[in-house]
C-alpha positions as a LaTeX table, in Angstrom:
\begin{tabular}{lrrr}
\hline
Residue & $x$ (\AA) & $y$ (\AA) & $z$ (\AA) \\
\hline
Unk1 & 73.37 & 137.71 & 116.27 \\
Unk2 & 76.66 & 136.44 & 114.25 \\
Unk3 & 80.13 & 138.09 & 114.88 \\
Unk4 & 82.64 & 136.87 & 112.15 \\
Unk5 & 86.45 & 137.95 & 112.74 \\
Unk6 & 88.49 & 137.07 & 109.76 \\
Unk7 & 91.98 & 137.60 & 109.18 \\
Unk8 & 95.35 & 135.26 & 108.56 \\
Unk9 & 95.61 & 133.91 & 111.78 \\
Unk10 & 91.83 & 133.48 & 112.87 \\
Unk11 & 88.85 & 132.45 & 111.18 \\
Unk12 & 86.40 & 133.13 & 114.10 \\
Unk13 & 82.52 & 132.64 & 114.38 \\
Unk14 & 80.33 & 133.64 & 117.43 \\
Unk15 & 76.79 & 132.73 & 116.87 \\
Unk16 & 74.39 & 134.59 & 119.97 \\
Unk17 & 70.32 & 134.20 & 120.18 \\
Unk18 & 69.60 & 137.94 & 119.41 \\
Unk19 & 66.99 & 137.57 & 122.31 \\
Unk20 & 69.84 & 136.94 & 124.79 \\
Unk21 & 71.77 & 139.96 & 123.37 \\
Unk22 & 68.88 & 142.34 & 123.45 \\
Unk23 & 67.12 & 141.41 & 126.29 \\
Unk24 & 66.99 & 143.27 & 130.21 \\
Unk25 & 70.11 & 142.04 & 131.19 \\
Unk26 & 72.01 & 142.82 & 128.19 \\
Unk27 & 70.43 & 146.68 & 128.30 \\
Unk28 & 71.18 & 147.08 & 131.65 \\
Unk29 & 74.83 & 145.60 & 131.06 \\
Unk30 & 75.12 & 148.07 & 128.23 \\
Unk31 & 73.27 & 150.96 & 130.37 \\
Unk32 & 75.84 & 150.51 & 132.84 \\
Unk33 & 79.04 & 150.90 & 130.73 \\
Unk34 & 77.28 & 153.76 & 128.61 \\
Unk35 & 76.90 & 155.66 & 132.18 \\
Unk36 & 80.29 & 155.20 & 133.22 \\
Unk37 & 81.40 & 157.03 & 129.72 \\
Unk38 & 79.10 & 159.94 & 130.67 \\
Unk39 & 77.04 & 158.85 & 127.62 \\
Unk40 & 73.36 & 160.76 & 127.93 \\
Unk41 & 71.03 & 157.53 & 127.60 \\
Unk42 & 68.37 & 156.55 & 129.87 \\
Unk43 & 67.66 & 153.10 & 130.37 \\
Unk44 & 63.43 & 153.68 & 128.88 \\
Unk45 & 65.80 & 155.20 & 125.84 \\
Unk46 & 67.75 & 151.83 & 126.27 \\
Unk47 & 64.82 & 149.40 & 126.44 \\
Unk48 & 62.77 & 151.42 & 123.88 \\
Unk49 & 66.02 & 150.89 & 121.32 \\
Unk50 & 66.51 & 147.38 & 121.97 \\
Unk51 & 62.83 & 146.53 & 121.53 \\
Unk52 & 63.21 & 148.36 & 117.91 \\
Unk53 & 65.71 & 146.21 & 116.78 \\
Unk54 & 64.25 & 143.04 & 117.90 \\
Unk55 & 60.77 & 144.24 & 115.71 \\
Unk56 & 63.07 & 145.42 & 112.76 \\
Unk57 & 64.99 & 141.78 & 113.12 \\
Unk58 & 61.57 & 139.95 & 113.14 \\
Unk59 & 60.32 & 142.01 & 109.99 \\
Unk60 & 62.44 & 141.93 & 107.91 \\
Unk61 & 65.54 & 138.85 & 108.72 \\
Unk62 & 68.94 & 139.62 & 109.22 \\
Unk63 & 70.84 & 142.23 & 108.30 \\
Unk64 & 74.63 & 143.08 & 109.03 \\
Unk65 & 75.18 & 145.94 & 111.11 \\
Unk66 & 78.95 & 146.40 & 111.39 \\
Unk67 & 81.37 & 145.64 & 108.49 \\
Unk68 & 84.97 & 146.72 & 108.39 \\
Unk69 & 88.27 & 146.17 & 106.97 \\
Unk70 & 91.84 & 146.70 & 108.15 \\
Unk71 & 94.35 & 147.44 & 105.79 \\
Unk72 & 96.11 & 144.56 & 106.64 \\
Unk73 & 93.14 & 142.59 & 105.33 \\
Unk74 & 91.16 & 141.89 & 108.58 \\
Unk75 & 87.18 & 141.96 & 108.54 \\
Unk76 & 84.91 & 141.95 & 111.46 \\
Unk77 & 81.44 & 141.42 & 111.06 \\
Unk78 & 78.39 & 141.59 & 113.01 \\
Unk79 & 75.03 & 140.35 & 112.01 \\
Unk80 & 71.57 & 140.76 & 113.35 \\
\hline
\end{tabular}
């Protein structure tokens, strides 16, 4: 996983194994915010979502899953 924040004051680069992202831990991290936000998501719904985007990443490379720009010119980035 690659996060790239770009603007005219930073130039960052945050390079993360995708296993450590999308691993037990990480779920259950992400579980636990999700339920304190009242978000409906199990954590099999969790696991079984995580485990899809590991096989997707595996098949087929990487592939960026966020891009945006500001109107001030910023871009953020993140890669799987």
């Amino acid at each position: 996983m690659k996060i790239r924040i770009r603007s005219k004051e930073t130039n960052l680069t945050l390079r993360l194994p995708t296993g450590m992202v999308f691993n037990r831990v990480g779920i259950g991290m992400a579980y636990g915010f999700l339920k304190k936000k009242n978000m409906p998501l199990t954590k099999d719904q969790a696991l079984l979502f995580a485990k899809g985007i590991r096989e997707f990443r595996r098949r087929n490379g990487p592939w960026k899953l966020v891009e945006v720009y500001s109107a001030d010119g910023e871009l953020v980035e993140i890669w799987i």
